[in-house]
C-alpha angles and dihedrals in degrees: 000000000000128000124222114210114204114189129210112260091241089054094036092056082051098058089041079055090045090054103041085062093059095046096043100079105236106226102227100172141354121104090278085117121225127319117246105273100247094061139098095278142330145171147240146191107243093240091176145126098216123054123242108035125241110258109258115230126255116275109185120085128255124210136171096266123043092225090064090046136093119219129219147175142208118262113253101230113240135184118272120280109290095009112161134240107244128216108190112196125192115176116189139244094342112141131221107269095031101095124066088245096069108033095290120137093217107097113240101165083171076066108045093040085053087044089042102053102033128013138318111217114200100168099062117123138190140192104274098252144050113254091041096047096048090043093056090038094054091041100034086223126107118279094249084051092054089048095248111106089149127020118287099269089052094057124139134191100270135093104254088038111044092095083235124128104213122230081243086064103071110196113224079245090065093042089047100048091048086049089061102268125136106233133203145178123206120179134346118040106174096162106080106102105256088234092061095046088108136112074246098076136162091203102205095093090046121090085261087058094053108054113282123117108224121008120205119180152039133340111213131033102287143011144178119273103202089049104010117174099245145195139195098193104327093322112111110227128183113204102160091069112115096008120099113216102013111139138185096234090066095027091061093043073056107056098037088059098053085043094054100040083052090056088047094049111044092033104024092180103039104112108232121205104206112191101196118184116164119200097248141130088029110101130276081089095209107180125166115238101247082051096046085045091066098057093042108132094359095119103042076117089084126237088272099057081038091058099055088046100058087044089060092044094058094046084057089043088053085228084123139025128277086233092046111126130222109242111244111256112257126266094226096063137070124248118231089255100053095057121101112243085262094063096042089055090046092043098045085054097052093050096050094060091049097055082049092054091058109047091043088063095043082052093061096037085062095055089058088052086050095055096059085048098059091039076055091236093119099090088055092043125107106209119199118185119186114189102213136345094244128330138324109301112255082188104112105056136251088282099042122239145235104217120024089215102073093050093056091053088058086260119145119194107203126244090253098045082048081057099044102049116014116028098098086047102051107137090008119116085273105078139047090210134183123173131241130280098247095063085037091065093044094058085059096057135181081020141078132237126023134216120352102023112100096179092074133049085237088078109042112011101104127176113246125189112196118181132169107165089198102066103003107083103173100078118188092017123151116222116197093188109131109239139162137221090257077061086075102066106055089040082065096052098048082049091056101030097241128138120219113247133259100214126357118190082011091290114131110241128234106240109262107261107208127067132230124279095197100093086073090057087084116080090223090061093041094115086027104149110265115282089209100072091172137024125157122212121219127179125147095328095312107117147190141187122196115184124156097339104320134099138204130182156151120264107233107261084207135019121246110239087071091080093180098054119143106217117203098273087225081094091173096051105035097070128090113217127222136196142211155181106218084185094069100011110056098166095044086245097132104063097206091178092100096053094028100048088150104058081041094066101039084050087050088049097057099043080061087057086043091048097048087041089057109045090246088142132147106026123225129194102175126115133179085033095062090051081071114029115130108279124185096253139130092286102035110131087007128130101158130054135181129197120171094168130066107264143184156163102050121151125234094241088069095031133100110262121224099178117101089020156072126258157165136223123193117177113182102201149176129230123210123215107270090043137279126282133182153029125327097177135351134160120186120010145201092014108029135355138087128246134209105200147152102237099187095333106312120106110249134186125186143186121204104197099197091307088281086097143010128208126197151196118190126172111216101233133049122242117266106225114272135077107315118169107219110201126183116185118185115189108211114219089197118096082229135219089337087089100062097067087080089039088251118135103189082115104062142072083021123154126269150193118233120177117187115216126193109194090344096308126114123243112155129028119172129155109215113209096218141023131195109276101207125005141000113217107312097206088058125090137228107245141184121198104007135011138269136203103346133004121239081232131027090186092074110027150359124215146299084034090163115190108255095210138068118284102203097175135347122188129188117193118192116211096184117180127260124206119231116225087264089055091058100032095053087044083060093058102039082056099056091053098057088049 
């Protein structure tokens, strides 16, 4: 039987309200112009100095019937009249002179169409490394300012060192987005403090916390791209697995296409910044093979004869003088001639994955550019593409490397053992691999120096192509000016008529720091004076200070490629300065500190103001001790850890460190009927990590030390089903990361002595002769009960490889050793000899 429901006629004129709003279409963006504010909706442009805004009050009128009332609704805030769409590219590690727009003998057509119808910029400078220039280029503030004066695993506790961008440091992602832009992150995000990677959070300090919309991509400053540890949002996904050749730098391309093309189609006029930033050309160098084909036998010419090359191909491109001179060779590398017929085979491989690599990413890049075009957005969209977040990488050693790992744990694989067994599988899976240096320094031709040196434009000049048809005429112009990556940010919000706001979640702002690039869009402004009269330069105690024309730095105690390399600690004596004339030297080939002693010192003198304005203080020169120094992270103060659940996917950074230590691992487990397989307990991979696991019912515990070595505990007998309780103890002979704190490394990488128990009794004693001194493999994660990302050893397993019986408990208990007064006393000393 059915039941008639009759409504009251107040309720029954509400639902017919209720309807009628979803029926009247609702006008969210287009140049109409708001609505009058007593009708159904409008809209407005947010035109104030706090974010966000205060709630207006209702204006409608409320009686007590609806019927009598008018009904109202708040504005959605839009961009102002005629903003553009932006579309923000940062490529990574690529030098100068290493794509074809700017000399380079790569081809990266993106590049060229954004230079060529819009401007080419060669006088455009970072930070040196990753973190700090990201975090500058997202702020607009200097990278001090932004609290990341080295990259996020480096952090310290100070201001202009924490890795943590303060609530008073608004990113262009948070004032967009409050302005009425969708925002959105792809790729690299290497600004979330590495001890607040976790599932854990908190957010704040993820892309999702700063202002962007929907984050797809990577946390640290590098992954794999054949098995990245990824992210949508903060939810680890894993979409390679099962699918053989699948690979991130497509995959984003991908994703930013369908999410653009879902902004475009649900909310056609709702302008979209997009900050896309791929993981190439960082090592690991991950081509695929058709790309890696192409480039197959194009650099048998040497880095030496490529580097003149490339310099007379940027005098005929105009994106140098013709004045310019060609920086001498160094000393500390080998020329092409001098190499023996081994290390030119090696050499010419790793290069041309890199090249591959390269263009590889440009090409995608380009797909993503493409897309705009067909959706007809291109004409309203600002493109900004940054070549490289600082210079060429050093990080993979004169004689190139497999697997970055390694390097960065001071290991270097020898040119035969890379042949051997690497050579067929460069840029494969199989390999974390970096170039070497020689090709390194050709790629920042005509200058010296490469990543991580920001005394030298090596370092930080990179090439940067900015195009919007709609409002930039001078297509294909070259601009000289000399501009920074803080300069970004303000040049977007001229583009799109914003302010930057006073004070956003009630915080009071820092002033943005950069200026806007903008004036030099016009042709009549093309050779304008620089707007950017003076910018300091600050890595790992190397320095520089531009003002008006002139520069003054540091020359590099070290170079950069010896990545544990102890510096002297008198940062503000060791260093030689150096002076030049950027009028006359473009390329800081003539020192004029010995017959200008005077501008020399007034330029010394400021960067002393800019330093202390900055928060650039103290410096700090040291390397491989600030990779461990106490964070506050998940494990910080902790020795013991518990886990009675199958877990993964947490960072290292919030994960318990075995390397430098004693410890003791202790799993109690169930076995089903049939025998026990997979992992217990496991943290790194493929290049570095160690792994306790059942392989067809034996206990097993394994050390992969950098994939040069494996080490390996295996009891004889499988486990009959049933509870069984696996330990494995190691006993460290170093004296550990103590030893860092006086930049002496006698304490780590040392031997040690693991036995491996089942139900108390031993099975398995080994010493092993060596450890890993620094880091496992940082894109790797720390997981109980299966296996993410690589194995530590493909020989026994693949992921996920999850344990098919029952964890009731696993501990994990951390002896680390402590230094008597003598240790650190003698350490002292043994310092201040070197010294």
């Amino acid at each position: 039987m059915r039941r008639k429901i009759v409504l009251p006629v107040a309720l029954g004129v509400v639902a017919a309200v209720v309807v009628a709003a979803f029926i009247v279409p609702i006008t969210i963006g287009g140049d109409s112009g708001p609505a009058a504010p007593g009708s159904a909706h409008h809209r407005e442009s947010l035109q104030s100095k706090a974010v966000p805004p205060i709630p207006p009050q209702f204006a409608g009128e409320i009686k007590p019937v609806v019927k009598d009332s008018k009904v109202w609704w708040p504005p959605t805030i839009v961009p102002p009249k005629r903003a553009p769409n932006v579309l923000l590219i940062m490529t990574d590690d690529v030098g100068f002179g290493a794509p074809s727009t700017f000399g380079g003998v790569i081809p990266t057509p993106t590049l060229d169409r954004i230079a060529q119808t819009g401007l080419r910029y060669t006088r455009f400078h970072t930070t040196a490394l990753c973190s700090p220039t990201r975090a500058a280029l997202l702020t607009g503030r200097n990278h001090h300012s932004a609290g990341f004066g080295t990259i996020s695993e480096m952090s310290t506790g100070f201001p202009g060192y924490d890795s943590i961008i303060g609530r008073d440091t608004a990113t262009i992602g948070r004032m967009l987005v409050e302005n009425g832009y969708a925002t959105s992150w792809f790729g690299k995000n290497h600004n979330t403090p590495a001890f607040q990677a976790s599932q854990a959070g908190p957010f704040n300090q993820w892309p999702i916390g700063m202002g962007f919309d929907y984050f797809y991509g990577f946390v640290g400053g590098d992954t794999s791209q054949w098995q990245p540890n990824l992210f949508r949002g903060t939810d680890p996904i894993h979409p390679h697995v099962g699918k053989p050749g699948w690979n991130l730098t497509t995959a984003m391309a991908d994703d930013a296409i369908a999410h653009i093309k879902r902004l475009n189609e649900t909310v056609p006029d709702k302008a979209f910044f997009v900050h896309y930033a791929p993981g190439g050309t960082h090592a690991p160098h991950h081509a695929t093979p058709e790309w890696i084909e192409k480039f197959k036998g194009k650099f048998s010419m040497g880095w030496n004869s490529l580097r003149e090359q490339i310099f007379a191909n940027q005098k005929k491109l105009g994106v140098i003088p013709q004045d310019a001179v060609l920086t001498a060779w160094p000393d500390e590398l080998k020329k092409w001639d001098a190499l023996s017929a081994d290390e030119k085979k090696l050499f010419e491989r790793q290069v041309e994955v890199y090249a591959a690599y390269l263009a590889y990413t440009d090409h995608e890049i380009g797909r993503v550019i493409e897309a705009i075009e067909r959706m007809g957005q291109l004409d309203n969209t600002l493109v900004i593409y940054v070549s490289g977040d600082n210079g060429s990488s050093p990080e993979g050693s004169p004689v190139g490397t497999p697997n970055e790992v390694a390097q960065f744990n001071s290991v270097e694989v020898p040119v035969a053992e890379q042949l051997k067994r690497y050579y067929d599988s460069w840029g494969s899976e199989r390999t974390y691999n970096h170039m070497a240096v020689g090709w390194t320094w050709a790629f920042s031709t005509p200058y010296r120096w490469t990543k991580q040196v920001a005394s030298h434009f090596g370092g930080t000049r990179n090439g940067v192509a900015i195009s919007w048809p709609a409002r930039i005429k001078d297509a294909g112009g070259i601009r000289n000016q000399f501009h920074h990556v803080i300069d970004i940010v303000p040049t977007i919000l001229e583009a799109a008529g914003i302010t930057a706001p006073d004070a956003v979640d009630g915080i009071r702002q820092k002033p943005i720091e950069g200026v806007s690039m903008a004036y030099s869009w016009d042709k009549a402004n093309a050779n304008a004076p620089s707007a950017r009269k003076t910018q300091y330069f600050e890595m790992f105690g190397n320095r520089g200070i531009y003002h008006e024309g002139w520069y003054a730095n540091t020359r590099p105690i070290s170079p950069p490629w010896a990545l544990g390399a102890t510096p002297p600690s008198d940062v503000m004596n060791a260093y030689q300065w150096e002076l030049y004339d950027l009028g006359k030297d473009w390329t800081q080939s003539n020192d004029l500190a010995a017959s200008n002693p005077a501008k020399l010192k007034e330029l010394k003198e400021l960067f002393l103001m800019e330093a202390a304005r900055y928060q650039v203080f103290p410096l700090d020169n040291t390397l491989a001790s600030r990779m461990v120094v106490p964070r506050p992270s998940a494990t910080a103060g902790r020795s013991d850890f518990t886990y009675r659940r199958p877990l993964t996917g947490i960072p290292m950074g919030s994960a318990p460190q075995l390397l430098g230590t004693s410890y003791r691992m202790r799993a109690e487990v169930e076995v089903p009927q049939g025998g026990g397989e997979g992992v217990i307990a496991t943290q790194g991979g493929r290049f570095g990590g160690w792994g306790l696991y059942l392989l067809k019912g034996k206990p097993v515990y394994t050390w992969n030390l950098l994939d040069l070595e494996r080490v390996r505990w295996e009891g004889a007998e499988a486990l009959s089903a049933g509870k069984h309780v696996l330990e494995f103890e190691f006993q460290y002979d170093g004296r550990g990361f103590a030893t860092l704190a006086q930049n002496d490394t006698s304490g780590i990488g040392r031997s040690g002595t693991g036995v491996l128990k089942v139900d108390g009794k031993l099975v398995a004693s080994r010493k092993m002769e060596r450890t890993i001194p620094i880091t496992l493999q940082w894109d790797e994660t720390f997981d109980i009960g299966s296996d993410t990302g690589t194995p530590v050893d493909d020989r026994d397993y693949q992921v996920p490889f999850s344990f098919n019986g029952r964890l009731a408990k696993v501990t994990l208990t951390l002896d680390r050793p402590q230094l008597a007064p003598a240790d650190e006393q003698g350490m002292k000393i043994a310092k201040q000899g070197r010294e």
